[in-house]
RONUDO-535790 format. One record per residue (C-alpha): residue number from 0; x, y, z. Coordinates in nm, 4 decimals, m for minus. Layout:
! residues N
TORBA     n         xx         yy         zz
TORBA   NUM          X          Y          Z
...
This chain:
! residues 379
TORBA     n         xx         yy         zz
TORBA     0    11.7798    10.2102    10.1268
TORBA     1    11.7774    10.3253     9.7968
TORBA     2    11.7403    10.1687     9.4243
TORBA     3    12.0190    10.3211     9.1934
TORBA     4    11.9226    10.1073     8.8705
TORBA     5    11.6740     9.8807     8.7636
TORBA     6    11.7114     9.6452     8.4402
TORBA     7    11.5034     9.4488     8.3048
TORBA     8    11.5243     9.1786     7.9952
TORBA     9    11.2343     9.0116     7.8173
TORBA    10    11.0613     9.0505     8.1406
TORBA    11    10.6952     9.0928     8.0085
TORBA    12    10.6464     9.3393     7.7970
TORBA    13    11.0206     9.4716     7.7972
TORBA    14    11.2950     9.3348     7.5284
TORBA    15    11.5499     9.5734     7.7388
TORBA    16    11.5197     9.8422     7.9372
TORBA    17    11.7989    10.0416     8.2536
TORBA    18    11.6126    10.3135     8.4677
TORBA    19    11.8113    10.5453     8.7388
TORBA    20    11.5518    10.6402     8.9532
TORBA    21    11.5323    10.9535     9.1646
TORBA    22    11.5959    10.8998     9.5554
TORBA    23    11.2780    11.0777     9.5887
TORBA    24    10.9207    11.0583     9.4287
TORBA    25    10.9014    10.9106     9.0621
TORBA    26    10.6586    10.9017     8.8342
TORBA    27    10.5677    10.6536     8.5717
TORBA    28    10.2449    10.7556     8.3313
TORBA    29    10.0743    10.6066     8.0367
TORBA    30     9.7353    10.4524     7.9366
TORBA    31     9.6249    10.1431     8.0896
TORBA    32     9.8235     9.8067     7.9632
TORBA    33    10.1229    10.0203     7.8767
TORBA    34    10.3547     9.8524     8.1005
TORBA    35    10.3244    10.0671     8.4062
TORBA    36    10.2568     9.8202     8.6891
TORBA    37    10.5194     9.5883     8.4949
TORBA    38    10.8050     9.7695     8.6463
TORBA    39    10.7004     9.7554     9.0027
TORBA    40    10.6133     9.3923     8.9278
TORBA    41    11.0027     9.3673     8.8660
TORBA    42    11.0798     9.5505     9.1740
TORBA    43    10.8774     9.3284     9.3869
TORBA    44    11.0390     9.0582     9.3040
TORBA    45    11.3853     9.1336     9.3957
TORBA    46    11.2465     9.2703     9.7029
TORBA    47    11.0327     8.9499     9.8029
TORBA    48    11.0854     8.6634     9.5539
TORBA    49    10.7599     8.6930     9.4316
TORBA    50    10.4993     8.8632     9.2619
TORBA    51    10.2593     9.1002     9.4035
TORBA    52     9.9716     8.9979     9.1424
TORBA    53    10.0668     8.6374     8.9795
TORBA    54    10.1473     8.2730     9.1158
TORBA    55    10.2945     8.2047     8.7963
TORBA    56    10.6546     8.3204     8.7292
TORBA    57    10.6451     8.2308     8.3977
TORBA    58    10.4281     8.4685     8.2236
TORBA    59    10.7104     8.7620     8.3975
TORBA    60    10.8754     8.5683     8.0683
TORBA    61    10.8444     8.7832     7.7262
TORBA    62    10.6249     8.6014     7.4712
TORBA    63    10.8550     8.3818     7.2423
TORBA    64    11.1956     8.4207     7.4486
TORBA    65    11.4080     8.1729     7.6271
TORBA    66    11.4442     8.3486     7.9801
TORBA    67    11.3659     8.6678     8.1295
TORBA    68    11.5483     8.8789     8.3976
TORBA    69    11.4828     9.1246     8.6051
TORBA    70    11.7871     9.3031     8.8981
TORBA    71    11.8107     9.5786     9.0711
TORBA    72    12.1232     9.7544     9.1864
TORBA    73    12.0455     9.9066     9.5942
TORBA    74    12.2287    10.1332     9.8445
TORBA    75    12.1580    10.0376    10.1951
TORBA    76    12.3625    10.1278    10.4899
TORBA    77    12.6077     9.8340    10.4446
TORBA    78    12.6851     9.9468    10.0945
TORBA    79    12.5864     9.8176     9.7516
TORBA    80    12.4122     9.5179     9.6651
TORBA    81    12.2204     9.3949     9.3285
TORBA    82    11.9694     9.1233     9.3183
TORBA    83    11.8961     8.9607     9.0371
TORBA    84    11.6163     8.7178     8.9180
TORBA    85    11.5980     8.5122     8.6578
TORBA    86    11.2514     8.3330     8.5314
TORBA    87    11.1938     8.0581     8.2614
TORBA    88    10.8718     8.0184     8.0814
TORBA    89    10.8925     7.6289     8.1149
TORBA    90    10.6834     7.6074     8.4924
TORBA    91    10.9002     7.3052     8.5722
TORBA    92    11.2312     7.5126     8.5936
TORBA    93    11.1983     7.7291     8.8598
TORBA    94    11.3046     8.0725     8.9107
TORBA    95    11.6507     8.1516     8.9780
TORBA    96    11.7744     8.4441     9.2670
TORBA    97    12.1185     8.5936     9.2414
TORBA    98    12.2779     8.8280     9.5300
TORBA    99    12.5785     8.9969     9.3853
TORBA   100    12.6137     8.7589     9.1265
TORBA   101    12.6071     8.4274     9.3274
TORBA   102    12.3061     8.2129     9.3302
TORBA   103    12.1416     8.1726     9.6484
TORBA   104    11.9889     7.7998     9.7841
TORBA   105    11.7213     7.9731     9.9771
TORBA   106    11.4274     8.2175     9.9751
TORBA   107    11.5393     8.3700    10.2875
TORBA   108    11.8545     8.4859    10.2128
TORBA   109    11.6933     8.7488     9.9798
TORBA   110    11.4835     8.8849    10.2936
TORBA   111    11.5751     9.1563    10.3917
TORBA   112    11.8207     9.2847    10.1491
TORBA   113    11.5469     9.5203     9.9746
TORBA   114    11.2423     9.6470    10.1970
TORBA   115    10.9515     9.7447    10.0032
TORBA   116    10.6042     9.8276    10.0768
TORBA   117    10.3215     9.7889     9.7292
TORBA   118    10.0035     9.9565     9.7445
TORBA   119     9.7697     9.9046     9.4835
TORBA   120     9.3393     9.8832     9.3947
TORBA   121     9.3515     9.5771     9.5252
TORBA   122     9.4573     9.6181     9.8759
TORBA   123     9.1079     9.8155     9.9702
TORBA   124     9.0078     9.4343    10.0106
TORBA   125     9.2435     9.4292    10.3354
TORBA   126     8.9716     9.5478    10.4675
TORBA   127     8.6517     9.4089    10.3334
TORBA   128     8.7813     9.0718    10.2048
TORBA   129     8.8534     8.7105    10.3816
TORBA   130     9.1218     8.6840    10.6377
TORBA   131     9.3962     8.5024    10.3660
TORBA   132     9.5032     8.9195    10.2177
TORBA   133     9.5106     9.0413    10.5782
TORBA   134     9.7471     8.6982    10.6874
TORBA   135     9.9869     8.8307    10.3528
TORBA   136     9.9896     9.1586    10.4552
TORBA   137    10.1403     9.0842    10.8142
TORBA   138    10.3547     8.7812    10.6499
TORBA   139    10.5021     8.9965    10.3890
TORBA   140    10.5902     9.2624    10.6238
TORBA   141    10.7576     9.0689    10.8788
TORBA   142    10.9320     8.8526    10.6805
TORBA   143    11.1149     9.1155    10.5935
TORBA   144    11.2542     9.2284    10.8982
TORBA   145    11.2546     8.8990    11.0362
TORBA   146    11.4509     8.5881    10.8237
TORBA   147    11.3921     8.3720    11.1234
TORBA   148    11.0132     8.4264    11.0932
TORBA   149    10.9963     8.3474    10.7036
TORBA   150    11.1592     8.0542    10.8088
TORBA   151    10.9324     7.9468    11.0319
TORBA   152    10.6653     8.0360    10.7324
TORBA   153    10.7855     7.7862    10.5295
TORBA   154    10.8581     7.5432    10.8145
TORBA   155    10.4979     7.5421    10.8770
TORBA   156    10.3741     7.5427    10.6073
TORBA   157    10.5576     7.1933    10.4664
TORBA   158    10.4732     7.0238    10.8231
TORBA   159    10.0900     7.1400    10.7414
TORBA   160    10.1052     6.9809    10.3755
TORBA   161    10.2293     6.6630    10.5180
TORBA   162     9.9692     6.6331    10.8110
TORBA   163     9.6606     6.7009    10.5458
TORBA   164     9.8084     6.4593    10.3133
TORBA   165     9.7874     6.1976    10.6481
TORBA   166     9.4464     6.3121    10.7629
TORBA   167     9.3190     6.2794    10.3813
TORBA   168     9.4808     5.9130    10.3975
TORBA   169     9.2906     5.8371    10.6961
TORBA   170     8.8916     5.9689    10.6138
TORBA   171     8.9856     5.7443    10.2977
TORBA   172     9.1109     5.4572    10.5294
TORBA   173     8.9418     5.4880    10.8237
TORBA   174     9.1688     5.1401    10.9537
TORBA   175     9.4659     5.3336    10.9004
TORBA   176     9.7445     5.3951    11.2224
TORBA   177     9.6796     5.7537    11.3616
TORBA   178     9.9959     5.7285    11.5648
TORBA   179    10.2238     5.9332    11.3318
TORBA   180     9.9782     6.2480    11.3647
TORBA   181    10.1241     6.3385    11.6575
TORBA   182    10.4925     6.3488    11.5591
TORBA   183    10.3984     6.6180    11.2510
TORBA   184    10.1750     6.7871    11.5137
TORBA   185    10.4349     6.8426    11.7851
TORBA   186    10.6883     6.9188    11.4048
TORBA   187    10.4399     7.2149    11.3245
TORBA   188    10.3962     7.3452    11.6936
TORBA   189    10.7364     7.5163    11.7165
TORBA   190    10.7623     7.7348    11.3871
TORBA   191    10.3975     7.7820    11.4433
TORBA   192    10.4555     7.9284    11.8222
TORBA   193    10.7180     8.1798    11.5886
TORBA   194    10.4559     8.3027    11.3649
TORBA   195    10.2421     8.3189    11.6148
TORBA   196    10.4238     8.5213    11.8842
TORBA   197    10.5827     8.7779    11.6111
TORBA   198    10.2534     8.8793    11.4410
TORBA   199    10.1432     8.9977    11.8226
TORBA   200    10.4283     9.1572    11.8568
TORBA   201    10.3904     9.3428    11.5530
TORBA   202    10.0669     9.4235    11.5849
TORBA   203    10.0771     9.5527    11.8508
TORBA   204    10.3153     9.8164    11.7435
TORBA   205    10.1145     9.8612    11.3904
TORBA   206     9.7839     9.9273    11.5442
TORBA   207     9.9298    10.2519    11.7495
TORBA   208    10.0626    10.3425    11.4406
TORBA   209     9.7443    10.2832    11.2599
TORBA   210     9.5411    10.5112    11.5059
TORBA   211     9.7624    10.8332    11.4756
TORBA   212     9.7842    10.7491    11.0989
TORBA   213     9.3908    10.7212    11.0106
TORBA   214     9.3593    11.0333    11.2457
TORBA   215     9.6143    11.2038    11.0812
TORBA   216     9.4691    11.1297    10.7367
TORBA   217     9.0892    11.1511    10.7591
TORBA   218     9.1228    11.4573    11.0315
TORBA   219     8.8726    11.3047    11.2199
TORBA   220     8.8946    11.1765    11.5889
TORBA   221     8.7315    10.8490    11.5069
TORBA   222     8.9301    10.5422    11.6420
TORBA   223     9.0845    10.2814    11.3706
TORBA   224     9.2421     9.9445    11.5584
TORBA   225     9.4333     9.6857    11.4471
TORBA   226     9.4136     9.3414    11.6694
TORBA   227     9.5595     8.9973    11.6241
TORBA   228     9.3046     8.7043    11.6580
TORBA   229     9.4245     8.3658    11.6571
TORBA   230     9.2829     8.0627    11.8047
TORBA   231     9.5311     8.0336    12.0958
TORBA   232     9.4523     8.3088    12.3694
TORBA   233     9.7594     8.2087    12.6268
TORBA   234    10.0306     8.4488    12.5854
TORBA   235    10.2967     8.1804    12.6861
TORBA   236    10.2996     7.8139    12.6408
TORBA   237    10.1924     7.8336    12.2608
TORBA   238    10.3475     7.5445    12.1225
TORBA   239    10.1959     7.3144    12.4309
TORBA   240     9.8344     7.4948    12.3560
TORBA   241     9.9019     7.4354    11.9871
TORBA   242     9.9301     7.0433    12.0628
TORBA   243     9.6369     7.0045    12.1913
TORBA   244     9.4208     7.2260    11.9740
TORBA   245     9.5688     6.9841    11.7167
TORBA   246     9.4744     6.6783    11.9137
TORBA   247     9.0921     6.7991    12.0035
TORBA   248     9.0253     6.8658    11.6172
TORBA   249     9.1505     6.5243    11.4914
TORBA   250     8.7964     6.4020    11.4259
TORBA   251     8.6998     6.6894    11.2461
TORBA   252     8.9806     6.7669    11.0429
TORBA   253     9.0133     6.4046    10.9450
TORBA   254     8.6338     6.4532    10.8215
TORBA   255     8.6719     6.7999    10.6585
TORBA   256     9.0466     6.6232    10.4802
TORBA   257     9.2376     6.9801    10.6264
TORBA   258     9.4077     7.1540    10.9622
TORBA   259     9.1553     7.3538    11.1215
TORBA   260     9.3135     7.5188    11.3592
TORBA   261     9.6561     7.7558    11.3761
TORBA   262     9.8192     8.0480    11.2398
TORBA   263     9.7301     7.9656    10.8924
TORBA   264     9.3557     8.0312    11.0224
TORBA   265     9.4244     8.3265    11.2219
TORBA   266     9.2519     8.7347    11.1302
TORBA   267     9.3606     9.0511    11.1683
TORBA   268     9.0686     9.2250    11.3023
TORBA   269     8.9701     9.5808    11.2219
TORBA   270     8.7424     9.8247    11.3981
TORBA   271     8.6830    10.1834    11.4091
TORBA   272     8.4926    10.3126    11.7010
TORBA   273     8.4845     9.9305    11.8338
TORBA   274     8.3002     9.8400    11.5500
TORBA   275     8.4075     9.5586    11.2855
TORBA   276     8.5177     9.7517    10.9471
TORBA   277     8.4132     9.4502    10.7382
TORBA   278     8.0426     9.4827    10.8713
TORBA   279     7.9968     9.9139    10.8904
TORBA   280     8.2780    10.0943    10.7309
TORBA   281     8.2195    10.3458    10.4283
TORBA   282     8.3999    10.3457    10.1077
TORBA   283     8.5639    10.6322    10.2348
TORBA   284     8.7202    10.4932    10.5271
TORBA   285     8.8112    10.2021    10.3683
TORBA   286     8.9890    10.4017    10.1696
TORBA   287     9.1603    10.5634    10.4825
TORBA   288     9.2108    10.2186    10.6872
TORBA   289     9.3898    10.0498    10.3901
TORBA   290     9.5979    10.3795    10.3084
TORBA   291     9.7105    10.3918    10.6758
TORBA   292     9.7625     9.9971    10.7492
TORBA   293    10.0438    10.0833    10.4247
TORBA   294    10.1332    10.3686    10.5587
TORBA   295    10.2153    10.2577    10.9089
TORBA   296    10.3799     9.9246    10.7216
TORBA   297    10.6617    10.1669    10.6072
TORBA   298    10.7238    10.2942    10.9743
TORBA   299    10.7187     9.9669    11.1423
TORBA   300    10.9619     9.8634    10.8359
TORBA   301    11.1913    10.1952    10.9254
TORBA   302    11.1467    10.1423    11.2875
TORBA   303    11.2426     9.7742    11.2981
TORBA   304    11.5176     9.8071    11.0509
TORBA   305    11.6883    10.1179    11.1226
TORBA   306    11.6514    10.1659    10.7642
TORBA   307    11.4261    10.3774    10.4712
TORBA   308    11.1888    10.0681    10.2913
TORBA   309    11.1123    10.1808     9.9118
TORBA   310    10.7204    10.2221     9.8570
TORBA   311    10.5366    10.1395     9.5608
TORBA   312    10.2227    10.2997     9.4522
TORBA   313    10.0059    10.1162     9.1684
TORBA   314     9.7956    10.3263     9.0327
TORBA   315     9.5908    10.4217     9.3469
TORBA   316     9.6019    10.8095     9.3095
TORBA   317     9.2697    10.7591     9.1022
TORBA   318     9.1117    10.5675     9.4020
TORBA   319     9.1488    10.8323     9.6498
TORBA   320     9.0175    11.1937     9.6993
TORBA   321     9.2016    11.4992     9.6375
TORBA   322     9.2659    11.5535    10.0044
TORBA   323     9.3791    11.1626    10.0774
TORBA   324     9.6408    11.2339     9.7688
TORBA   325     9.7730    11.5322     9.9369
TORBA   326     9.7925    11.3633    10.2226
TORBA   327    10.0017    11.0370    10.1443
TORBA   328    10.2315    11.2602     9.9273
TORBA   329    10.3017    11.4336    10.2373
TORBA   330    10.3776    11.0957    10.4156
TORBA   331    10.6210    11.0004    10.1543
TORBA   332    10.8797    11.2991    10.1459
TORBA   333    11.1451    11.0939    10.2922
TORBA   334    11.0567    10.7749    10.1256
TORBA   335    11.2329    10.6730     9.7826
TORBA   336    10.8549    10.6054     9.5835
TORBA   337    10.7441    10.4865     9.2794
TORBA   338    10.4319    10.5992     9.1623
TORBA   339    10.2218    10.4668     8.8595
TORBA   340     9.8760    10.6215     8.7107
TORBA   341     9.7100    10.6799     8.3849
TORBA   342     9.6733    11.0513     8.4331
TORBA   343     9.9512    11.2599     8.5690
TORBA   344     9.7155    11.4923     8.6630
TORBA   345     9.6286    11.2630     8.9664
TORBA   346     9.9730    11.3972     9.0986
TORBA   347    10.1073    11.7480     9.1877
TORBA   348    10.3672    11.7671     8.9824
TORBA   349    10.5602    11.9904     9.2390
TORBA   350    10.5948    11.6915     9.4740
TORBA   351    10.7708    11.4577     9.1476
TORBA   352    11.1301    11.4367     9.1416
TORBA   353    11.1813    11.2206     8.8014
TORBA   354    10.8600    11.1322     8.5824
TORBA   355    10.8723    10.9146     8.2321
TORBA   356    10.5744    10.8502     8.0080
TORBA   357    10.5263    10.4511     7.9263
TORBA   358    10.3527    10.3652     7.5942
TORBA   359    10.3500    10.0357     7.4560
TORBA   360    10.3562     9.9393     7.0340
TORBA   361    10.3131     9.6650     6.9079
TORBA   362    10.3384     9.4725     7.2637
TORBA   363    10.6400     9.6722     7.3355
TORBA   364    10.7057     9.8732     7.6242
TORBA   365    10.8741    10.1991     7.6216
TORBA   366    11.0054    10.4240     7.8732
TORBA   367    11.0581    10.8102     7.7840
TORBA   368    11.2069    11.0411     8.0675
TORBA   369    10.9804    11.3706     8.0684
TORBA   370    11.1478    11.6703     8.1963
TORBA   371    10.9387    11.8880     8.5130
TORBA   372    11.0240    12.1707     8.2905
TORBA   373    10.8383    12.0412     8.0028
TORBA   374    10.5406    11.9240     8.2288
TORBA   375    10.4636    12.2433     8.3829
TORBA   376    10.4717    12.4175     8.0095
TORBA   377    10.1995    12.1393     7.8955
TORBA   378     9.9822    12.2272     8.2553
């Protein structure tokens, strides 16, 4: 899978811009609020829908204009695609997604049409930070291989906005009819018994992954593990287990005014040497854990899909040591990669493909293609 062009219009900081990216490693430099992380913003959303760092789609809109736009053009193995997105700065229009030039009705018929994997600063809180980034990290990976899963995402998650808006209704009416909980609780068992089921199956196969990975990177034999932990322990029978979790935590959740119990509540527990990362783990091997839960993301991704994702790496060379770099640059020599930092020293240039310099002016972004030739004079 493979971007051939990306364009962007009045998409943040850009009036217009067309890139042809390398298949291989490329390089975008340039000081900090130049408009680096901007461009894998863009990608992101054609890939997912969404943004990587904003719930807001309308500041992706250029100060000032009517719309903004942002499409890719992709190889995969069924041939060539482009996905287009479209954003208005009013919030109450909402975002538009075009495959091929035809509007889609729903989210999920983007999934799966352009895998990509981000990496940025941020994602060292995978490991130290509440349960919520670790739940995105297995939902945004799966729903990628899996439409039927993202379906059963937002299946849930409607069916759980209905039965808090209920429970609210009855800790403020506490004469009110409880008889319709259990029609939205048997609704949310089923896509939650989905969710549930795929993010053990996937686990499974990440945390294997994630061993030989951490190994691999930190050259130690210390033992990184990946485990699912969700408050039903029966392998089968989920959905029946689900109902009556729901059932025994009426009175409570009706007190607290949410759902306390189901996939929405669930962890991703990490250890290394059987001991919680959240609790002992160093800088440095938070460092490793995070690189090689993203790391082993891309495999599953290949594995599952049969074909190459497209990474994206935000300005995390400056967060990791000179050996880590060398490392994940090794990872990534058959992965199309885009690669953003303030210093282009943070990467060997030998590894680069294609590299452009991004200043900004003014609030304008610019994009200047820098020849390897010209790189290796300046160094």
């Amino acid at each position: 899978m493979l971007i051939e062009e990306l364009k962007l219009k009045n998409f943040r900081n850009y009036s217009e811009l067309t890139l042809h990216p390398h298949p291989g490693v490329n390089l975008y430099f340039g000081r900090n609020g130049s408009g680096k992380t901007n461009l894998l913003e863009a990608i992101h959303y054609c890939s997912l829908g969404r943004s990587h760092r904003i719930s807001n789609d309308a500041n992706a809109v250029k100060n000032g204009e009517a719309f903004a736009l942002s499409s890719v053009s992709i190889r995969n193995s069924l041939g060539q695609r482009e996905i287009a997105v479209r954003f208005h700065p009013d919030e109450t229009q909402k975002k538009s997604i075009l495959l091929d030039g035809k509007k889609i009705a729903k989210f999920s018929d983007m999934m799966g049409c352009l895998r990509c994997v981000i990496f940025s600063p941020e994602d060292l809180g995978l490991i130290k930070e509440g349960p919520s980034l670790r739940r995105r990290y297995l939902d945004m990976m799966i729903s990628q291989i899996n439409r039927g899963y993202f379906i059963a995402l937002q299946q849930y998650r409607t069916c759980m906005d209905q039965r808090n808006a209920l429970i609210r209704n009855l800790r403020a009416n506490s004469y009110a009819d409880t008889s319709m909980l259990s029609a939205f609780e048997e609704t949310m068992a089923a896509p939650a018994a989905v969710i549930i089921r795929e993010r053990r199956r996937i686990v499974s196969l990440l945390s294997e992954c994630a061993r030989e990975t951490y190994q691999r990177v930190s050259d130690t034999d210390e033992v990184f593990r990946m485990a699912y932990h969700s408050s039903v322990k029966e392998e089968t029978e989920i959905e029946e287990v689900l109902c009556r979790l729901f059932r025994e935590n009426r009175e409570d959740d009706i007190r607290m005014g949410f759902t306390s119990v189901g996939p929405h509540r669930d962890d991703l527990i990490l250890t290394l040497n059987k001991n919680q990362m959240k609790q002992f783990a160093s800088q440095g091997q938070i460092r490793t854990a995070a690189l090689s839960m993203k790391l082993s993301q891309m495999q599953i991704l290949r594995d599952q899909s049969g074909e190459e994702p497209v990474l994206l790496l935000d300005d995390v060379m400056s967060e990791l040591d000179r050996k880590r770099r060398a490392c994940l640059i090794g990872e990534i020599s058959s992965f199309q990669t885009f690669i953003t930092c303030a210093d282009r020293d943070d990467v060997d240039c030998e590894k680069v493909d294609k590299m452009w310099m991004v200043s900004a002016d003014a609030g304008e972004a610019k994009v200047e293609e820098i020849q390897n030739s010209e790189f290796r004079i300046q160094n």
